[in-house]
C-alpha positions in Angstrom: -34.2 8.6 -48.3 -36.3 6.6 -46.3 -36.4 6.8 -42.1 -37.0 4.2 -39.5 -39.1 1.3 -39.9 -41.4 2.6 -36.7 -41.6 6.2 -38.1 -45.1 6.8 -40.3 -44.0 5.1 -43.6 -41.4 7.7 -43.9 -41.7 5.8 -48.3 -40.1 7.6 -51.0 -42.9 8.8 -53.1 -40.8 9.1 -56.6 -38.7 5.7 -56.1 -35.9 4.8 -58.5 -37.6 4.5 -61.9 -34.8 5.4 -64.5 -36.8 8.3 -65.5 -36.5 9.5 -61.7 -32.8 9.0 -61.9 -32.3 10.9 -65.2 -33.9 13.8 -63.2 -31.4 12.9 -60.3 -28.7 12.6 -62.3 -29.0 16.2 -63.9 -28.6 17.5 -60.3 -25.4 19.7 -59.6 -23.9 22.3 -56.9 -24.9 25.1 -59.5 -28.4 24.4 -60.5 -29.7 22.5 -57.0 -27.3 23.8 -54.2 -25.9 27.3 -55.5 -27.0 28.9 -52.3 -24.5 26.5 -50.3 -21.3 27.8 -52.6 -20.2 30.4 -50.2 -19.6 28.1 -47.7 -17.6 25.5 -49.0 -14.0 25.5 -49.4 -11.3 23.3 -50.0 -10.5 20.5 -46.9 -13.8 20.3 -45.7 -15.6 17.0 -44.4 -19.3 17.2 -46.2 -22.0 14.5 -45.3 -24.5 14.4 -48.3 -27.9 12.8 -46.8 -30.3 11.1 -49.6 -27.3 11.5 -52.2 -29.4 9.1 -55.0 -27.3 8.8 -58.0 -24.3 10.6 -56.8 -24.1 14.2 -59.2 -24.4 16.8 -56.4 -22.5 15.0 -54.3 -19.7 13.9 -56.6 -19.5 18.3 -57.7 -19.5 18.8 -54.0 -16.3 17.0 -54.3 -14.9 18.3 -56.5 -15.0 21.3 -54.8 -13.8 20.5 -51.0 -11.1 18.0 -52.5 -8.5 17.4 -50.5 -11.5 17.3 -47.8 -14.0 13.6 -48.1 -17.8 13.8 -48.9 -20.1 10.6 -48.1 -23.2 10.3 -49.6 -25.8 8.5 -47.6 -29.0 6.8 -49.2 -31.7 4.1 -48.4 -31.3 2.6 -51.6 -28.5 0.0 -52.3 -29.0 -0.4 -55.9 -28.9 3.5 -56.2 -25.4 3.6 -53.8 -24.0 1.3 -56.1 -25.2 3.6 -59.3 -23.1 6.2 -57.4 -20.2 4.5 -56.8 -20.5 3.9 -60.7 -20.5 7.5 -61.6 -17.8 8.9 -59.3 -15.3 6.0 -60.8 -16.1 6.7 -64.4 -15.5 10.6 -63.4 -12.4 10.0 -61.5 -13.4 11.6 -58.5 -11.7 9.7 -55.4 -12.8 11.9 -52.7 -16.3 10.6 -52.1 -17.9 7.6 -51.2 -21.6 6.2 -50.8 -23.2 4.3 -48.2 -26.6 2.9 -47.3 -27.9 4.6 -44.6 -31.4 6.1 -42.5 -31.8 9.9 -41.8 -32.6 9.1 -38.1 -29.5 7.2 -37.0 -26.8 8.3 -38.7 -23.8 5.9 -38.5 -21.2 8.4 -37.7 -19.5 9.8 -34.5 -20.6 12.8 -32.7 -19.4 16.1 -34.4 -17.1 15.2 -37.4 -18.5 17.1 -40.1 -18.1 20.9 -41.3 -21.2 20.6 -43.7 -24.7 18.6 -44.0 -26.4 18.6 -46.8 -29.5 17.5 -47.8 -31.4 18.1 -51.1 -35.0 17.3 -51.3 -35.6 14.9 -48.4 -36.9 16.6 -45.7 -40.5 16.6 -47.7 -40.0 12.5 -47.5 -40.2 12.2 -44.0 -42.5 12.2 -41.1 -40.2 13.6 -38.8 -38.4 16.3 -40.5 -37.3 17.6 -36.7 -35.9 14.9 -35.7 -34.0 14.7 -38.6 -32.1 18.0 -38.8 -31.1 17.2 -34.9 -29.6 13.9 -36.2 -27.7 16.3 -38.8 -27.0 18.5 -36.1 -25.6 16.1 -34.1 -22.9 14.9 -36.8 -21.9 18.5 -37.1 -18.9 20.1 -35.9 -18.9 23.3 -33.8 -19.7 26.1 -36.1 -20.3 23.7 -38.9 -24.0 24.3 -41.4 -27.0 22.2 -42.3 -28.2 23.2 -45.9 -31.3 22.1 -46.7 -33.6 22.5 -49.8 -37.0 21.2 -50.6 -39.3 22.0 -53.4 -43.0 23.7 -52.3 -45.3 21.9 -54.6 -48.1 24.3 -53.7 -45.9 27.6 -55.6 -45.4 25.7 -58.9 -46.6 27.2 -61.7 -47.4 26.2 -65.1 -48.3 27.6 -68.6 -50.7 27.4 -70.6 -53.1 26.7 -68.2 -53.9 23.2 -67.7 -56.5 20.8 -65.6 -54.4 17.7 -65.7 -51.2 19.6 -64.5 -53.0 21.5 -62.1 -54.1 18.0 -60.8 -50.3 16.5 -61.0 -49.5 19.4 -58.5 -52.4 18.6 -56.1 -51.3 14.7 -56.5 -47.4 15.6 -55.5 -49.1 17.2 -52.3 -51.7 14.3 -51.6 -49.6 11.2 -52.4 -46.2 12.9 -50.4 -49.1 13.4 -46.8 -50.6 9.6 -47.7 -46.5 8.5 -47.3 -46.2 10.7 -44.4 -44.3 13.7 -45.7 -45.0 17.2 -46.4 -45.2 18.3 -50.1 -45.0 21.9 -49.1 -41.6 21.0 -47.7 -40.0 24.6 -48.4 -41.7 27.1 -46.6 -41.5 24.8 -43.2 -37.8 25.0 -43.0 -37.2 27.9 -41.0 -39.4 26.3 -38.4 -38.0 23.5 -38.4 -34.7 23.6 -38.3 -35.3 25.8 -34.8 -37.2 23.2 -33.3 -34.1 20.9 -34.0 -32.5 23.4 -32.0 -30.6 25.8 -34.5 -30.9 29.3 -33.5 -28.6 31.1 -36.7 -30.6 29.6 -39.6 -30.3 31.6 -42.7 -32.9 31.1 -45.0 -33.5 31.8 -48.9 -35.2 30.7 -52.1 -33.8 30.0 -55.7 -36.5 28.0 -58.7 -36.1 25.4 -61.8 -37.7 26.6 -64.8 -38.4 24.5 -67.5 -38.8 26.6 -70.7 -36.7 26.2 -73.7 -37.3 23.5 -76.6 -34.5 21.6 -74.8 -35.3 21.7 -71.3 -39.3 21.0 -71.7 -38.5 18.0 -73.8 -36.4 16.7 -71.2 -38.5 17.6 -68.1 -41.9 17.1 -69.7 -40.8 13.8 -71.7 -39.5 12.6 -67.9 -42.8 13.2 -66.2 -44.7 11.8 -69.0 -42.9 8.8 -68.0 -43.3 9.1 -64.4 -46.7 9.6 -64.2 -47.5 6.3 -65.1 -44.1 3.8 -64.6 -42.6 5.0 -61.0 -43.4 4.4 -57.8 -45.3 8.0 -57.9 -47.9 5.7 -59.8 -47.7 3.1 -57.8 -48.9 5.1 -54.9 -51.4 7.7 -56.9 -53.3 4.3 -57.5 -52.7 2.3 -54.2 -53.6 5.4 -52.0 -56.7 5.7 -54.1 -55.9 9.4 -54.9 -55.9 8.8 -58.8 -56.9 6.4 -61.2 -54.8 4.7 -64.1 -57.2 7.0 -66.9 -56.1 10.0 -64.7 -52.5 9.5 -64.4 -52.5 8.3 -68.1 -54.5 11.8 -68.8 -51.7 13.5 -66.9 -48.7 12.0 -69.1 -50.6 13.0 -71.9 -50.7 16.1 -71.1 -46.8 16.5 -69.9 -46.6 15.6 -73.5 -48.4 18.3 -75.1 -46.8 20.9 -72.5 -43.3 20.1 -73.8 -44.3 20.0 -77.6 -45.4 23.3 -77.0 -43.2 26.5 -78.1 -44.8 28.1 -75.3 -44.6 25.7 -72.6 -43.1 27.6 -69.2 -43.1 25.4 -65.6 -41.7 26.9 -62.3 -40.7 25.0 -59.2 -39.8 26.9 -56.2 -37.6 25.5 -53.5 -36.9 27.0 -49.6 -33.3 27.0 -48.5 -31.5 27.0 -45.7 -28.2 27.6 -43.6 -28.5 26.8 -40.4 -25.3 27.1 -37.9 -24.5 24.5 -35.1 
């Protein structure tokens, strides 16, 4: 989700290359937002921030209905994806909007839950962010935030190029003005914005059966040299073609191999209005 125009380029490193939104679209309350569960409950209003191709949101949902969740992204093509998904599911207690993280288009206090799931690390101004979430929140109502921390992944075997895909997440999410090491700032953050109950936690992906390493390897084989994470490895001057081309290859060889093991950890939190 993108911010302001005036903000420090506030871009989207990963952009909306379909092998992006496959990754989206595998996104639900149980693998990406379990540590929000305990807090929702049926009849609440939920605002999902950066909401992409609609899965978490839609399962959020499904598990307020009768309450409404909005989903709020930059993109309009990937708003109208949404709205694609949540009628082919049936699902008539959401909708999607275009919208910026920094001026919200919504009154004052009208929502029992925020979430937002991997945007913080997008934008320069994370703070000011979570008080514009704060603002749309209800007495006693929760932020829940999540962002990866690029600099706790690991990776098996051991590998040069993948080592250098993790330094690249880090160097190409600081050249759009973001932070790549998202997770462990979270805390801090969301007491700046002026939160002073933030509860906070940490779950992980793991990539490491046949199926999952075809699917997350094959992805970022794909990524690393047709999305806009490309795009921006080259134009920032941080990688060349050869390098991200070296890098898909060896995303390739990780998931054909039986041994093949990749961790992503993620910060949480809960934080009280």
């Amino acid at each position: 989700m993108h911010g302001t125009a005036g903000s420090t380029r506030d871009a989207y490193m990963h952009g909306h290359h379909e092998s992006v939104l496959r990754v989206h679209e595998w996104r639900t309350v149980e693998n990406s937002a379990s540590y929000l569960v305990p807090h929702l409950r049926e009849g609440l209003r939920v605002l999902d921030i950066g909401s992409g191709p609609g899965s978490i949101t839609i399962d959020l949902a499904r598990r307020v209905r009768p309450g409404l969740v909005v989903g709020v992204d930059a993109s309009a093509d990937v708003v109208a994806r949404a709205r694609g998904l949540a009628a082919s599911e049936g699902v008539t207690n959401v909708e999607f909007r275009t919208g910026d993280a920094y001026r919200l288009d919504f009154p004052d206090g009208v929502f029992d839950v925020v979430h937002a799931h991997q945007v913080l690390q997008h934008l320069a101004r994370p703070v000011d962010a979570l008080r514009e979430f704060r603002r749309v929140l209800r007495p006693g109502g929760v932020v829940a935030a999540r962002d990866v921390d690029y600099g706790g992944v690991i990776s098996s075997p051991a590998s040069a190029e993948l080592d250098r895909w993790r330094e690249l997440n880090e160097r190409i999410c600081a050249w759009n003005g973001g932070d790549g090491n998202a997770g462990r700032h979270l805390t801090r953050w969301a007491r700046a914005a002026g939160f002073a109950d933030v509860e906070a936690t940490g779950s992980v992906w793991v990539f490491a059966s046949d199926r999952d390493r075809e699917w997350w390897g094959g992805n970022w084989a794909e990524r690393a040299v047709q999305s806009t994470f490309a795009a921006h490895a080259i134009e920032s001057g941080h990688a060349t073609r050869a390098e991200l081309e070296a890098i898909s290859a060896a995303w390739r060889r990780w998931a054909a191999d039986p041994d093949g093991w990749f961790l992503m950890p993620h910060g949480e939190i809960i934080a009280r209005a």
